[in-house]
N, C-alpha and C positions, 0 to 999 in steps of 0.2 A: 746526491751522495758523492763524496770528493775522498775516495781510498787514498789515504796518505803514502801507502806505499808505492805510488805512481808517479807521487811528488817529490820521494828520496826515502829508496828500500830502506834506509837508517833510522827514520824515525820512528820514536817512542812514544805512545800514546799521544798521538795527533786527536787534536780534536779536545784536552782538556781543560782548555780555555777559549772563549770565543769576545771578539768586542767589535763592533760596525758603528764606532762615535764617532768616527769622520771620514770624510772625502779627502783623501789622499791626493787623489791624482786630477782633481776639478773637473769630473764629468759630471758631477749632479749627483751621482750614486753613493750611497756609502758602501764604505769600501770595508772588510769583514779581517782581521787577524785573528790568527789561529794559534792556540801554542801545543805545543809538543816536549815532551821531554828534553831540555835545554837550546830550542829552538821558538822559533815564530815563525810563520808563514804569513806571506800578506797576499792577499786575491780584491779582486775587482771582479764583479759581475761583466755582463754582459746586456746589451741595449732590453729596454721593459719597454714594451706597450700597452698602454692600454685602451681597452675596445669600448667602444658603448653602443649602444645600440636603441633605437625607441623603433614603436609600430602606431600606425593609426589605422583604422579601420571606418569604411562609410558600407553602408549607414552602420552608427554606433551602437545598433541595436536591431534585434532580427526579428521579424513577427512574425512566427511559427505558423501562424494561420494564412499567411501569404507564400506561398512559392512563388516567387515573379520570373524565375529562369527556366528558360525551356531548353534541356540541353539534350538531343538524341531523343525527343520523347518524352523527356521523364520533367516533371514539375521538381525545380531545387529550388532552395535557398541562395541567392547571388548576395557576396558583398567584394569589395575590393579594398585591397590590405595593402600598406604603403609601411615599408622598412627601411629604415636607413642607419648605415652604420659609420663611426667615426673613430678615427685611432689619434692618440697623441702620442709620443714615443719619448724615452729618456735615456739616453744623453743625445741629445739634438744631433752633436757633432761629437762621432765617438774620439776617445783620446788613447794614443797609444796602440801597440801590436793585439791582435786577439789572438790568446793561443786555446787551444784545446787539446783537453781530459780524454785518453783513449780508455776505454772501458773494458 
């Protein structure tokens, strides 16, 4: 949420036009114009990552009639879970000053 009166107590219905058809400033991102009553605002996001994540598990399958773990006494089920997680990030190399929205 981006209160336009943050951006210049002046404006008049911010926010009644919106378009992100291109990248402005060559960082990869598209970049979003806003209009307002006899203005336009232009913003750039800020870097995106995204996460991914996979799990593998051994054994792939549990055979409830076997408890093969003795832990403290008690017969469990043992398996071992293997997670790994990967990020890729955009814009690689940011471009230009970062400012920031006080709320």
């Amino acid at each position: 949420r981006i209160p336009g009166s943050k951006l210049d107590p002046q404006l008049q219905y911010f926010g009644r036009s919106l378009d992100s058809n291109q990248d402005l400033n060559g960082d990869t991102i598209p970049d979003i114009s806003i209009g307002a009553h006899g203005k336009v605002i232009q913003l750039w996001s800020r870097g995106v990552a995204i996460v991914t994540t996979t799990a593998s598990f051994n054994p792939d399958k549990i055979n409830i009639l076997n408890k093969a773990c003795d832990i403290n006494g008690r017969k469990l089920f043992c398996f071992n879970a293997k997670v790994c997680f990967s990020a890729s990030f955009r814009p690689k190399k940011p471009v230009g000053p970062i400012g920031k929205l006080d709320s």
